[in-house]
mmCIF file of the N, C-alpha and C atoms, coordinates in Angstrom:
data_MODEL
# 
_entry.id   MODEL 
# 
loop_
_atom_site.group_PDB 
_atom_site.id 
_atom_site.type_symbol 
_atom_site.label_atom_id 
_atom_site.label_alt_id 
_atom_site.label_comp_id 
_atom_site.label_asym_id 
_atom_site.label_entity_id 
_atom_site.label_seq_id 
_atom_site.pdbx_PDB_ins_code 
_atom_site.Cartn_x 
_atom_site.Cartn_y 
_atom_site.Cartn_z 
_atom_site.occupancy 
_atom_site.B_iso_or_equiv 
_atom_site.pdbx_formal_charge 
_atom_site.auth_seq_id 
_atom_site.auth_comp_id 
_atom_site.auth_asym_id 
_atom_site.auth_atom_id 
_atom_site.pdbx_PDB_model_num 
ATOM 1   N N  . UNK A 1 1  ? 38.363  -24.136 -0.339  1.00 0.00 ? 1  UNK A N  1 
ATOM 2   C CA . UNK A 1 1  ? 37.868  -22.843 0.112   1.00 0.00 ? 1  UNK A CA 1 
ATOM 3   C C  . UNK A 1 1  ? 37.121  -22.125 -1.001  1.00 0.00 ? 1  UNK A C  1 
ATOM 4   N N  . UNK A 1 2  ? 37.459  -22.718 -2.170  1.00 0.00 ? 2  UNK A N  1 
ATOM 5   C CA . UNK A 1 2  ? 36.900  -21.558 -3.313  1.00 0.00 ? 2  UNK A CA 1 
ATOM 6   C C  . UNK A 1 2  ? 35.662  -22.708 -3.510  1.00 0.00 ? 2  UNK A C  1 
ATOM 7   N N  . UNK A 1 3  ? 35.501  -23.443 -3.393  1.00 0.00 ? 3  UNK A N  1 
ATOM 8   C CA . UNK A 1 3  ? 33.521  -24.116 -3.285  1.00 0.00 ? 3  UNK A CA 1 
ATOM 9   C C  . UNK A 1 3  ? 32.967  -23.255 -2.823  1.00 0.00 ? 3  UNK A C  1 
ATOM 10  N N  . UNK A 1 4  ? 33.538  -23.055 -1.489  1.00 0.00 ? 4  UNK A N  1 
ATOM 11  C CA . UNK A 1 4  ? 32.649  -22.258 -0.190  1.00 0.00 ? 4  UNK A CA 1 
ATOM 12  C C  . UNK A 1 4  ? 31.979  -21.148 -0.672  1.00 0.00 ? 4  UNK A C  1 
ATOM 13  N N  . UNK A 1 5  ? 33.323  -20.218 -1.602  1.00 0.00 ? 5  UNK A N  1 
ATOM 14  C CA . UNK A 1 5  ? 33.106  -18.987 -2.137  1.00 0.00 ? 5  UNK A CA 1 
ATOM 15  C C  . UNK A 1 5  ? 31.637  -18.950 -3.319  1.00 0.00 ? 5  UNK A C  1 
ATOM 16  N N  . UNK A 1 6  ? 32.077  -19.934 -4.025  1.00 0.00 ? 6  UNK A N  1 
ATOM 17  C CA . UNK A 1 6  ? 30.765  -20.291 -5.389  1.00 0.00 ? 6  UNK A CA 1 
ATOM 18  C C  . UNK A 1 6  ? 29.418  -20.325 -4.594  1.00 0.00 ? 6  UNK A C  1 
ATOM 19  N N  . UNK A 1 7  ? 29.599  -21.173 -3.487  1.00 0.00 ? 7  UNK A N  1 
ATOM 20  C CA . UNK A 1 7  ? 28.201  -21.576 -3.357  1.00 0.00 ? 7  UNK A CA 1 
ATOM 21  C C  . UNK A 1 7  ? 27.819  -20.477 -2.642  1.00 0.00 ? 7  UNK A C  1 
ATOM 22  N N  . UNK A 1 8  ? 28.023  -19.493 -1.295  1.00 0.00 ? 8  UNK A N  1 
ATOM 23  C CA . UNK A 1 8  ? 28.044  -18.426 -1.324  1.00 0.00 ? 8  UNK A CA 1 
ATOM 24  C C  . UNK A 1 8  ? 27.393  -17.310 -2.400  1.00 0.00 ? 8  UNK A C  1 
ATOM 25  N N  . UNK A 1 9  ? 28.438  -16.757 -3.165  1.00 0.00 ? 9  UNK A N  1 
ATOM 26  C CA . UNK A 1 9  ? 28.058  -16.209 -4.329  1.00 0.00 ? 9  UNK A CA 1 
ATOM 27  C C  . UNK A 1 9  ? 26.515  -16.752 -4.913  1.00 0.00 ? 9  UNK A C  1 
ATOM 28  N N  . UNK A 1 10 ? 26.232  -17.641 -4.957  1.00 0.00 ? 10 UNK A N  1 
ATOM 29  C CA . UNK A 1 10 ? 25.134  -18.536 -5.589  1.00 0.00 ? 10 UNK A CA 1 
ATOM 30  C C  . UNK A 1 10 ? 23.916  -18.123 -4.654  1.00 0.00 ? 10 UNK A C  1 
ATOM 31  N N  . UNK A 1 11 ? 24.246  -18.395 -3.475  1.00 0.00 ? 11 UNK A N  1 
ATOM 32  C CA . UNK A 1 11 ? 22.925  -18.097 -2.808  1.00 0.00 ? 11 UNK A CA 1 
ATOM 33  C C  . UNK A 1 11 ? 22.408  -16.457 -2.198  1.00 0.00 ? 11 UNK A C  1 
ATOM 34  N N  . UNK A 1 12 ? 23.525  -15.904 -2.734  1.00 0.00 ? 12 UNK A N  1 
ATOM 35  C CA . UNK A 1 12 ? 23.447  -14.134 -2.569  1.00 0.00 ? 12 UNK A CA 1 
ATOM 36  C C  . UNK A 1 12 ? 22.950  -13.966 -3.497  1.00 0.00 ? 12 UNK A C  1 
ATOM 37  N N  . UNK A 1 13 ? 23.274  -14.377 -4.831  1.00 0.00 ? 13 UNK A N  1 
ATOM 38  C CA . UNK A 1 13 ? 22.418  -13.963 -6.418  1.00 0.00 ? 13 UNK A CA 1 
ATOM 39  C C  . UNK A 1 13 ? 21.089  -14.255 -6.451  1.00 0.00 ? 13 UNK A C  1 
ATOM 40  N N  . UNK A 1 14 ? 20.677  -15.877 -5.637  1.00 0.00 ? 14 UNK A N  1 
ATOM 41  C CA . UNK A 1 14 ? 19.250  -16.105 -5.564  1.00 0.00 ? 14 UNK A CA 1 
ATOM 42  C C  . UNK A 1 14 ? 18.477  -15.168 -4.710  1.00 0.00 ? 14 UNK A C  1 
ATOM 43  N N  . UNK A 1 15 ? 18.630  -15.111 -3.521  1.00 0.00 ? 15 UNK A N  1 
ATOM 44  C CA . UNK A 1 15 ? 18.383  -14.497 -2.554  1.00 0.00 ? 15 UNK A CA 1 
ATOM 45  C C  . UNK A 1 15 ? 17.924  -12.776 -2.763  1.00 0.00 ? 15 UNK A C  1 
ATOM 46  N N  . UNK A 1 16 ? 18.773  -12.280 -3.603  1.00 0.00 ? 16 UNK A N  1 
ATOM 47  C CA . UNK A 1 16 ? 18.623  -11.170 -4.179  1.00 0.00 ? 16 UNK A CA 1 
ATOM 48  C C  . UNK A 1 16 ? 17.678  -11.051 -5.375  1.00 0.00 ? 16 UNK A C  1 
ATOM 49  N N  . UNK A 1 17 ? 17.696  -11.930 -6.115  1.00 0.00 ? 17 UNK A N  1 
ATOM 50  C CA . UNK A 1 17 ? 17.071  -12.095 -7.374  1.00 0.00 ? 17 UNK A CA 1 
ATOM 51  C C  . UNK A 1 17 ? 15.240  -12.715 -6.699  1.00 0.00 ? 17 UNK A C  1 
ATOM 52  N N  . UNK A 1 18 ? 15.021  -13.660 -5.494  1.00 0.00 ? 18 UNK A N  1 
ATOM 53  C CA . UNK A 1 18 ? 13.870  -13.327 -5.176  1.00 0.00 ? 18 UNK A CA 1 
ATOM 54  C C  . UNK A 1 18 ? 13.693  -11.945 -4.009  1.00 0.00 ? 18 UNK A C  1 
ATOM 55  N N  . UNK A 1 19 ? 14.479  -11.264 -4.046  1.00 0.00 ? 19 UNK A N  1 
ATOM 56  C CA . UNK A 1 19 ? 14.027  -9.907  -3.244  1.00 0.00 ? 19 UNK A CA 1 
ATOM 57  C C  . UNK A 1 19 ? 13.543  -8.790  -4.410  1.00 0.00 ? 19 UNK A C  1 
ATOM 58  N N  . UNK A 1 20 ? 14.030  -8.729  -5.227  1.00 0.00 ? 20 UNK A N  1 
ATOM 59  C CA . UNK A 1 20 ? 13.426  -8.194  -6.122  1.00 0.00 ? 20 UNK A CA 1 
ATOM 60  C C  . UNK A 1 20 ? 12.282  -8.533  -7.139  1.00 0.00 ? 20 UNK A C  1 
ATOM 61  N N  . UNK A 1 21 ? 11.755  -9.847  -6.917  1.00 0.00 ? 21 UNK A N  1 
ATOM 62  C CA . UNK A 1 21 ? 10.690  -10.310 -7.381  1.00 0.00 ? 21 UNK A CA 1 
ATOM 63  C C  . UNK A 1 21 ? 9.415   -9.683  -6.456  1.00 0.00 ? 21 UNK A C  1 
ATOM 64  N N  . UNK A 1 22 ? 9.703   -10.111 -5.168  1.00 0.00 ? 22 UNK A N  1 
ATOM 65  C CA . UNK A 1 22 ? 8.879   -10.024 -4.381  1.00 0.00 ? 22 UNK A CA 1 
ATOM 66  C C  . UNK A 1 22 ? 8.511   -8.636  -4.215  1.00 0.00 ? 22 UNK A C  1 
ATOM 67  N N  . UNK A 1 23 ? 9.459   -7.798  -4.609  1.00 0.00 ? 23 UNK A N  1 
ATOM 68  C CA . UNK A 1 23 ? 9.155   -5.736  -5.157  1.00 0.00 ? 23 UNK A CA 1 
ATOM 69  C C  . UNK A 1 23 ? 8.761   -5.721  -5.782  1.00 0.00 ? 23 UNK A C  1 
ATOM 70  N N  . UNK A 1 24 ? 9.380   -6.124  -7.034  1.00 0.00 ? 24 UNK A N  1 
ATOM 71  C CA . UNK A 1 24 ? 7.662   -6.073  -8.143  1.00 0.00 ? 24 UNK A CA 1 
ATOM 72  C C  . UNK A 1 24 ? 6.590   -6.382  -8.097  1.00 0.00 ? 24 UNK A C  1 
ATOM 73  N N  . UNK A 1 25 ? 6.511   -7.654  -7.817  1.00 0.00 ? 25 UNK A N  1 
ATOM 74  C CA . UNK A 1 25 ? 5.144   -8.217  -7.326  1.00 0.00 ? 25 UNK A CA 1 
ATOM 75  C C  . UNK A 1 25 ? 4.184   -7.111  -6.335  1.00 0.00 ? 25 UNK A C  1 
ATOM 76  N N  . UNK A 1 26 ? 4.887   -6.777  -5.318  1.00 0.00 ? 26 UNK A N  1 
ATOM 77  C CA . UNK A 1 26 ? 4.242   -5.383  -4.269  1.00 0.00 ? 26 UNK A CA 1 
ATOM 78  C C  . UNK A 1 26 ? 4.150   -4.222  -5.394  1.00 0.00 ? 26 UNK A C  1 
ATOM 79  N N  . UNK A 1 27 ? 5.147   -3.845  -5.425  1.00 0.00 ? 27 UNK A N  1 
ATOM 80  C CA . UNK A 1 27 ? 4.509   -2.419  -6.864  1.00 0.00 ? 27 UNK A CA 1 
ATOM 81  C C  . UNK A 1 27 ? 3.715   -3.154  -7.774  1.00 0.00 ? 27 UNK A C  1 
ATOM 82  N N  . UNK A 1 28 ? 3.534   -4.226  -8.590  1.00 0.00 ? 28 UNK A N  1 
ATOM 83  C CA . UNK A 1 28 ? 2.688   -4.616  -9.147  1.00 0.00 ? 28 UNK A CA 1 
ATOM 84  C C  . UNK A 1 28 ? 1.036   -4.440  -8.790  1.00 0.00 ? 28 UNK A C  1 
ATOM 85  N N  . UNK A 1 29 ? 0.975   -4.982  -7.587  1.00 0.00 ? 29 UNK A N  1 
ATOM 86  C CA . UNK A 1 29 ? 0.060   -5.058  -7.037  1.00 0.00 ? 29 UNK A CA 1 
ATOM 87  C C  . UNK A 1 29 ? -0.574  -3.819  -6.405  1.00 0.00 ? 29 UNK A C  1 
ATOM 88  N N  . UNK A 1 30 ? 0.475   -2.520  -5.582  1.00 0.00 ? 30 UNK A N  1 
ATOM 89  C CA . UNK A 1 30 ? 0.145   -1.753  -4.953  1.00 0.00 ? 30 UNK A CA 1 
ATOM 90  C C  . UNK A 1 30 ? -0.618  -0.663  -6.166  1.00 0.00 ? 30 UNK A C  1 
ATOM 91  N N  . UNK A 1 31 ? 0.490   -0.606  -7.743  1.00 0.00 ? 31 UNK A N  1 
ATOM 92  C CA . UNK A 1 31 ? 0.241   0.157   -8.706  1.00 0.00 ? 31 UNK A CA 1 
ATOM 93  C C  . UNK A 1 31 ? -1.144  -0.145  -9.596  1.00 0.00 ? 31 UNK A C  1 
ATOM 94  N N  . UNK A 1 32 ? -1.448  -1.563  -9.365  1.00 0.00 ? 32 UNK A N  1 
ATOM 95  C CA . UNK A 1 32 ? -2.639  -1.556  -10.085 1.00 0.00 ? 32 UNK A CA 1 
ATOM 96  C C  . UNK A 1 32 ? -4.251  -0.976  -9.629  1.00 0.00 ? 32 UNK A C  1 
ATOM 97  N N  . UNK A 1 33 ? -4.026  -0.421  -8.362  1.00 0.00 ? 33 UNK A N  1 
ATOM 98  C CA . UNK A 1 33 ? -5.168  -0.518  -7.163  1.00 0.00 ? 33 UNK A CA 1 
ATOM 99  C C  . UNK A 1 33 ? -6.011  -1.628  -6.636  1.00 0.00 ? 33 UNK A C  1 
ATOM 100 N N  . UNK A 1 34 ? -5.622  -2.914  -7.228  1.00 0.00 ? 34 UNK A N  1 
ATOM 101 C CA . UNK A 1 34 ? -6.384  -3.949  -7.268  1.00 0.00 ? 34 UNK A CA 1 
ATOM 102 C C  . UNK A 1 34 ? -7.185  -4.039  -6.318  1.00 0.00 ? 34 UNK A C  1 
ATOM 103 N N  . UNK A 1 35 ? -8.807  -3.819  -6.555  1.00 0.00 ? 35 UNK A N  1 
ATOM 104 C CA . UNK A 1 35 ? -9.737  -4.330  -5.134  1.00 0.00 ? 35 UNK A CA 1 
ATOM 105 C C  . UNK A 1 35 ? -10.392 -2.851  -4.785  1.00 0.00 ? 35 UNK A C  1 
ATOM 106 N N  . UNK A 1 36 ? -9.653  -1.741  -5.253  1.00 0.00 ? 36 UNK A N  1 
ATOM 107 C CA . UNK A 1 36 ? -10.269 -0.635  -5.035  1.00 0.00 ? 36 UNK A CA 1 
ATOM 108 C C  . UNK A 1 36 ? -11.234 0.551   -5.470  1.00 0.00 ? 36 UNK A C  1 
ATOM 109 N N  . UNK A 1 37 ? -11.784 -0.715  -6.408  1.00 0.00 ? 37 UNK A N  1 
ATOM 110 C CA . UNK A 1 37 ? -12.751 0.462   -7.215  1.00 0.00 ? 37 UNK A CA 1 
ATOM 111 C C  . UNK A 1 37 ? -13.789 1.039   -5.984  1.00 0.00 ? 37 UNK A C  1 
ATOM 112 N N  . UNK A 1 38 ? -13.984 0.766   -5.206  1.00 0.00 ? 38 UNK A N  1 
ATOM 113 C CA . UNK A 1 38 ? -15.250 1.555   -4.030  1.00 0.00 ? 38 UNK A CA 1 
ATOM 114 C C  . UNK A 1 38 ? -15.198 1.277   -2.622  1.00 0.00 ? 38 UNK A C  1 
ATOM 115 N N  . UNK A 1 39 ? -15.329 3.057   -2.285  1.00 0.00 ? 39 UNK A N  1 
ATOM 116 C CA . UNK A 1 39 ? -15.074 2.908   -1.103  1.00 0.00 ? 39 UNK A CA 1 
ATOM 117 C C  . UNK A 1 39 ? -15.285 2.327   -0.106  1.00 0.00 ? 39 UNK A C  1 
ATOM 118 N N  . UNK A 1 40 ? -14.776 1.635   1.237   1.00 0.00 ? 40 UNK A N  1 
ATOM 119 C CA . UNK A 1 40 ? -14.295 0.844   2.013   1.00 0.00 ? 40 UNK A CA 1 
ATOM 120 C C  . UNK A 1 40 ? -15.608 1.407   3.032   1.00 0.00 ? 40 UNK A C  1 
ATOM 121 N N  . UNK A 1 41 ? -15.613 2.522   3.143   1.00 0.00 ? 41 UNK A N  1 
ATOM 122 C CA . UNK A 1 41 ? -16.956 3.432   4.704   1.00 0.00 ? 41 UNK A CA 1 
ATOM 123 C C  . UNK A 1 41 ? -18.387 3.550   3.418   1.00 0.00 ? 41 UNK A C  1 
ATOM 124 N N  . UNK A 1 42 ? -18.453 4.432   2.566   1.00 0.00 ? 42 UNK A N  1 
ATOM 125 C CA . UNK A 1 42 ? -19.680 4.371   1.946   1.00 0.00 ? 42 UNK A CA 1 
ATOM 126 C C  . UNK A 1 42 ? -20.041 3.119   0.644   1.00 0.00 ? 42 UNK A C  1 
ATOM 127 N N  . UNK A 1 43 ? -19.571 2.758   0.312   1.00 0.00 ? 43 UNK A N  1 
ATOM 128 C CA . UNK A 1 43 ? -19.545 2.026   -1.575  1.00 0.00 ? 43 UNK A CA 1 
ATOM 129 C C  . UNK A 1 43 ? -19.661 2.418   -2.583  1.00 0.00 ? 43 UNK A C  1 
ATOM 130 N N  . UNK A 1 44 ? -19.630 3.840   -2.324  1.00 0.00 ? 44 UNK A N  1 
ATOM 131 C CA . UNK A 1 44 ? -19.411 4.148   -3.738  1.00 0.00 ? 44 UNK A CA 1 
ATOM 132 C C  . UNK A 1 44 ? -18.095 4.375   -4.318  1.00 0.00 ? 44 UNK A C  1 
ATOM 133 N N  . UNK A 1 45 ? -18.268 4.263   -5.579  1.00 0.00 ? 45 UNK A N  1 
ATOM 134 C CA . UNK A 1 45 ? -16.966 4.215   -6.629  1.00 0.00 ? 45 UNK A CA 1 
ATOM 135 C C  . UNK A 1 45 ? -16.157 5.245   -6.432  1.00 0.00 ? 45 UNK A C  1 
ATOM 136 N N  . UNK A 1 46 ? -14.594 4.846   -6.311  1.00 0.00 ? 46 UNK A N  1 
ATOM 137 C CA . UNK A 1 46 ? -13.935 5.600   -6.496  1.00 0.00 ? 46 UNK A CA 1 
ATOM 138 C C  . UNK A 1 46 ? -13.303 5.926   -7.376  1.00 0.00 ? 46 UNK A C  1 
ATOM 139 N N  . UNK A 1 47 ? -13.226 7.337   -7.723  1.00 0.00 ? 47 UNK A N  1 
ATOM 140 C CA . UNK A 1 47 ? -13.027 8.382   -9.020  1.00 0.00 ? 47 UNK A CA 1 
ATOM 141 C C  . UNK A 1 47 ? -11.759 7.765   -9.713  1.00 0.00 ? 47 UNK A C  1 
ATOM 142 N N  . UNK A 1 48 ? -11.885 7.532   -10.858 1.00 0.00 ? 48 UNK A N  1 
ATOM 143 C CA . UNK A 1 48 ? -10.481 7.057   -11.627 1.00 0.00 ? 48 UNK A CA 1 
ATOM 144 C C  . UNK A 1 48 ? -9.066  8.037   -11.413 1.00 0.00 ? 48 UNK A C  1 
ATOM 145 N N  . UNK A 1 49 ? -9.725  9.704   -11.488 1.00 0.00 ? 49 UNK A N  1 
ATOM 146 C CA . UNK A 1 49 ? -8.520  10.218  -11.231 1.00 0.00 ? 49 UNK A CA 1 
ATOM 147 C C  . UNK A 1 49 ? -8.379  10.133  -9.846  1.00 0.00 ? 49 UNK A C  1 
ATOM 148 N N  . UNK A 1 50 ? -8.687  10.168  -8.890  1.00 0.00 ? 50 UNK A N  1 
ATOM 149 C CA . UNK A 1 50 ? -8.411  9.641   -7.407  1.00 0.00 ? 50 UNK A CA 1 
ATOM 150 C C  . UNK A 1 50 ? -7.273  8.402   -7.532  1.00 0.00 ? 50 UNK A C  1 
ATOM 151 N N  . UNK A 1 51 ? -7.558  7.497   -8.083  1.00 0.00 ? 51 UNK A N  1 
ATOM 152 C CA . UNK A 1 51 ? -6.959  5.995   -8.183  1.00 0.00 ? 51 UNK A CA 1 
ATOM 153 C C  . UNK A 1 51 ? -6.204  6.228   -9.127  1.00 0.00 ? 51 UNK A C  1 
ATOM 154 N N  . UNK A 1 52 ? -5.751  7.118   -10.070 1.00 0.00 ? 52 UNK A N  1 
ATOM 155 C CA . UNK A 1 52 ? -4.748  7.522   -10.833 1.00 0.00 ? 52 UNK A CA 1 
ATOM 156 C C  . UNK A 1 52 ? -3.612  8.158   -10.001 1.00 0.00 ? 52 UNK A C  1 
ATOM 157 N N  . UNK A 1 53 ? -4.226  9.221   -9.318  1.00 0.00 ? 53 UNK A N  1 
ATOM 158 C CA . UNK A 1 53 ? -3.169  9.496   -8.115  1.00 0.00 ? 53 UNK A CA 1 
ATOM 159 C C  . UNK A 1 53 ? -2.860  8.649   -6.575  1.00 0.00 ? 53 UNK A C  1 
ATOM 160 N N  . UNK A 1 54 ? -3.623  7.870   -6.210  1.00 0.00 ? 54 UNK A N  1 
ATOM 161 C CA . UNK A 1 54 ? -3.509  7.146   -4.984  1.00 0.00 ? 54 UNK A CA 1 
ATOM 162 C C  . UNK A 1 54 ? -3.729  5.898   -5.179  1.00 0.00 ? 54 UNK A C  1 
ATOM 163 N N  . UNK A 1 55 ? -3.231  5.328   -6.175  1.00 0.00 ? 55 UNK A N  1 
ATOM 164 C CA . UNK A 1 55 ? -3.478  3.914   -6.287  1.00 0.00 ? 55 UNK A CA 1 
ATOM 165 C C  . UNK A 1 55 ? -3.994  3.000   -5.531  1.00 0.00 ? 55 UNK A C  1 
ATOM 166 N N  . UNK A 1 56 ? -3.495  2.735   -4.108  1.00 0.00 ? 56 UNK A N  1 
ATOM 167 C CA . UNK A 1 56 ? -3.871  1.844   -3.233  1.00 0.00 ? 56 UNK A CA 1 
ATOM 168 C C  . UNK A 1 56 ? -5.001  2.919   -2.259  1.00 0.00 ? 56 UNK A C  1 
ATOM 169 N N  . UNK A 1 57 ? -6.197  3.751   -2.723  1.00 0.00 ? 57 UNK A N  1 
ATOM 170 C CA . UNK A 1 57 ? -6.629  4.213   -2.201  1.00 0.00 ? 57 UNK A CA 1 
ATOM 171 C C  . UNK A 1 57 ? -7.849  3.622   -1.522  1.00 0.00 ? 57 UNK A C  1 
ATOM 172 N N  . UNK A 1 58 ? -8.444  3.136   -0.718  1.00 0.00 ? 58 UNK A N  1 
ATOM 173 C CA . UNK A 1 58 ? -9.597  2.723   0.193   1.00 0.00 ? 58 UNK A CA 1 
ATOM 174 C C  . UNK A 1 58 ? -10.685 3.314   0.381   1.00 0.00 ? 58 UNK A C  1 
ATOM 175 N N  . UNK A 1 59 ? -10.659 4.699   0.412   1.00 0.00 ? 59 UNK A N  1 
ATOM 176 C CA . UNK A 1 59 ? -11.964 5.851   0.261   1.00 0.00 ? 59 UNK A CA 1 
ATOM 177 C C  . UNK A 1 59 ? -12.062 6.686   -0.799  1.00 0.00 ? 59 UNK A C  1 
ATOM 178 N N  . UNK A 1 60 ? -12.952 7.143   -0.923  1.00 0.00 ? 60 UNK A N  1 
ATOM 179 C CA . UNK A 1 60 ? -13.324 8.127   -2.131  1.00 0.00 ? 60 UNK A CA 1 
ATOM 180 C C  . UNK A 1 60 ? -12.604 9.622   -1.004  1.00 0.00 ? 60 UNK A C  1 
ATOM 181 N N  . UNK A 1 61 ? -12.642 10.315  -1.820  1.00 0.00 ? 61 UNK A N  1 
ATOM 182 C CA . UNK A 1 61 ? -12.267 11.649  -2.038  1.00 0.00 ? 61 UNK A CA 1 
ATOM 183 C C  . UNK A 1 61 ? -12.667 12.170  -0.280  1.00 0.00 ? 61 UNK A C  1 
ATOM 184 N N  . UNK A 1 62 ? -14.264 11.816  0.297   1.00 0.00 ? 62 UNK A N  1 
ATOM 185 C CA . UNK A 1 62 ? -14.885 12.742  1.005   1.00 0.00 ? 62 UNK A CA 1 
ATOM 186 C C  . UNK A 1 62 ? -14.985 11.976  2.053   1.00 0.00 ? 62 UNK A C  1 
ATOM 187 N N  . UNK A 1 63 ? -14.776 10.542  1.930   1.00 0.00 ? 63 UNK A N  1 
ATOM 188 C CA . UNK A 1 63 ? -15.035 9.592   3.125   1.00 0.00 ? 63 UNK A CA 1 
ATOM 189 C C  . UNK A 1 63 ? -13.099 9.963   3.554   1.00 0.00 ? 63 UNK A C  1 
ATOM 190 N N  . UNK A 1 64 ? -12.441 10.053  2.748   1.00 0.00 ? 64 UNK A N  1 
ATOM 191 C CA . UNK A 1 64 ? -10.942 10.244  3.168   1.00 0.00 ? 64 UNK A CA 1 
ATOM 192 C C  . UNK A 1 64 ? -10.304 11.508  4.015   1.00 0.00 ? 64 UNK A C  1 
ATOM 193 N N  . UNK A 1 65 ? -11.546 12.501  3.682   1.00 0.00 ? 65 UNK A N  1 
ATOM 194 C CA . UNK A 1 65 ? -11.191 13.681  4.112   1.00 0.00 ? 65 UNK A CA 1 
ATOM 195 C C  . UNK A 1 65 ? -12.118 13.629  5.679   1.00 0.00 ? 65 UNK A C  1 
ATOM 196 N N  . UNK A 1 66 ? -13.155 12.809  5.861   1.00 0.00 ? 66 UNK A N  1 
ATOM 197 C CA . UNK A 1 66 ? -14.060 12.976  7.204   1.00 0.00 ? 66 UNK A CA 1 
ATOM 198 C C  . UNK A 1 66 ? -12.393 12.036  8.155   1.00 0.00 ? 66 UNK A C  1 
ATOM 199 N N  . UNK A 1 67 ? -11.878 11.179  7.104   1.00 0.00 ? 67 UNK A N  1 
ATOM 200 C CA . UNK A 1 67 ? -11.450 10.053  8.547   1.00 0.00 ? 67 UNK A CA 1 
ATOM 201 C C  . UNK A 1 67 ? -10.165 11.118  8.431   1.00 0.00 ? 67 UNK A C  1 
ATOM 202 N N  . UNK A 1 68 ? -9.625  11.741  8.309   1.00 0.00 ? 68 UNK A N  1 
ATOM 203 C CA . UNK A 1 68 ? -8.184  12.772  8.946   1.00 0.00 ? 68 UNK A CA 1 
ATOM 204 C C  . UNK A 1 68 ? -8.598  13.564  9.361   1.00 0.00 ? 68 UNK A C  1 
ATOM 205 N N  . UNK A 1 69 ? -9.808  14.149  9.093   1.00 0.00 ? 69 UNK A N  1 
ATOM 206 C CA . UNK A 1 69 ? -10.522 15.458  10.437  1.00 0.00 ? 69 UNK A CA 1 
ATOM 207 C C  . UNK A 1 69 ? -10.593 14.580  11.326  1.00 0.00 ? 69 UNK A C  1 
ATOM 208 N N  . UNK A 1 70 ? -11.510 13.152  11.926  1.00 0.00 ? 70 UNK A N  1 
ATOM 209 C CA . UNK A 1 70 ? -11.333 12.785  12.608  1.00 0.00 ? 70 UNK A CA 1 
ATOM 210 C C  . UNK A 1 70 ? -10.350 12.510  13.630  1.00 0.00 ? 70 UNK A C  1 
ATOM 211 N N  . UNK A 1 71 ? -9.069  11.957  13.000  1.00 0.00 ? 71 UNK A N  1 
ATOM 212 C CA . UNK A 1 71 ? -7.957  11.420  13.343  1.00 0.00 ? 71 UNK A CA 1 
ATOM 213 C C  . UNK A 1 71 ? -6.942  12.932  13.886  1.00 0.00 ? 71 UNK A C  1 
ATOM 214 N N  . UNK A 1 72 ? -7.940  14.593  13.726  1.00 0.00 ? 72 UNK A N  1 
ATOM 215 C CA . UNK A 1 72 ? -6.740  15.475  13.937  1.00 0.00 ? 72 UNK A CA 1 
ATOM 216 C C  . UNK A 1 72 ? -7.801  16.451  14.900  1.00 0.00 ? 72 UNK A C  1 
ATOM 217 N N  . UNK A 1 73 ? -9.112  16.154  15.003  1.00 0.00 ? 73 UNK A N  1 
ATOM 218 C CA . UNK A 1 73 ? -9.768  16.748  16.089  1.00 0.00 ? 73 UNK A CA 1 
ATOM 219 C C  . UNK A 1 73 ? -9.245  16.411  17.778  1.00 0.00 ? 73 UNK A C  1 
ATOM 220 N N  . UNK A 1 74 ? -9.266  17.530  18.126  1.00 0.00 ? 74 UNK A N  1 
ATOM 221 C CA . UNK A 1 74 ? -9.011  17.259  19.852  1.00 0.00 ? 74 UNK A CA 1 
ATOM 222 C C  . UNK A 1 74 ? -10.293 16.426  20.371  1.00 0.00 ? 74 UNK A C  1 
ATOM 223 N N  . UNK A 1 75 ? -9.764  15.345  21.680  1.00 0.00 ? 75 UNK A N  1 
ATOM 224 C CA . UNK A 1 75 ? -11.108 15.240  22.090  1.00 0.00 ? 75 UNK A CA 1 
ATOM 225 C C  . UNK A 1 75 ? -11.562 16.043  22.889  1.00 0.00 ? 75 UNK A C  1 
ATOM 226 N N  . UNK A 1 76 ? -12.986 16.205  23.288  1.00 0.00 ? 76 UNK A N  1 
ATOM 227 C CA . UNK A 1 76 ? -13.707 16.774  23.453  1.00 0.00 ? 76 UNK A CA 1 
ATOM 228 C C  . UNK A 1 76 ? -14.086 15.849  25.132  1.00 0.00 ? 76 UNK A C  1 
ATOM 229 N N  . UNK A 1 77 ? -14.122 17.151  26.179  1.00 0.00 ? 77 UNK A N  1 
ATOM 230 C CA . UNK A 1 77 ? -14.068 16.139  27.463  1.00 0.00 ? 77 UNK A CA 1 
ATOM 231 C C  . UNK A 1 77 ? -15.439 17.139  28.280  1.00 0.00 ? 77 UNK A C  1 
ATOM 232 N N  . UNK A 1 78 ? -15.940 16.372  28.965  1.00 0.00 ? 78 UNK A N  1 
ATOM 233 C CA . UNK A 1 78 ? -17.190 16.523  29.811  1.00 0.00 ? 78 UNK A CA 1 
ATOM 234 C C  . UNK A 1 78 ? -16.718 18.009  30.570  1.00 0.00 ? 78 UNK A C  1 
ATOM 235 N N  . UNK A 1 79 ? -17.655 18.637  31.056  1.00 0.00 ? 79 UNK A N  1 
ATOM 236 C CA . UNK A 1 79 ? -17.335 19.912  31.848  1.00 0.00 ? 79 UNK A CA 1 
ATOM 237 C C  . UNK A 1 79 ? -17.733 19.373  32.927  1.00 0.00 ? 79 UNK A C  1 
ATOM 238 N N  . UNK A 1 80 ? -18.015 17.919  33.422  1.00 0.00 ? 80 UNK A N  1 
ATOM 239 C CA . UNK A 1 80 ? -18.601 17.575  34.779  1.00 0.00 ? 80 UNK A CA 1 
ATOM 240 C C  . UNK A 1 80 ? -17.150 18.297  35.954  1.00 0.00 ? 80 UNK A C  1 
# 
């Protein structure tokens, strides 16, 4: 019965030990902005302090602010 227990134990330590790899690796990746120097809608570069604060950011400053007006405008319906 106490094998059972070791090997157990053994594969909870691995198991755990790649769950926390695979977090770093994501904060690694999410923290570096990798891929995001320019924006995704226009191409231009996005501002270092932008990407200092939003790391995984996709738009610049003004293309970010048109797509949440978008996303918070009512629609707009025909008077037919």
């Amino acid at each position: 019965m106490e094998k059972y227990a070791d090997v157990l134990d053994l594969a909870q330590a691995h198991t755990e030990r790649e769950i926390q790899l695979r977090i770093a690796a994501i904060q690694g990746y999410t923290n570096s902005g990798y891929g995001r120097e320019f924006c995704v809608d226009c191409g231009e570069p996005i501002s270092d302090i932008r990407r200092q604060h939003v790391p995984n950011a996709k738009r610049c400053a003004i293309c970010q602010e048109a797509e949440e007006r978008s996303r918070t405008l009512p629609l707009r319906r025909c008077a037919a």
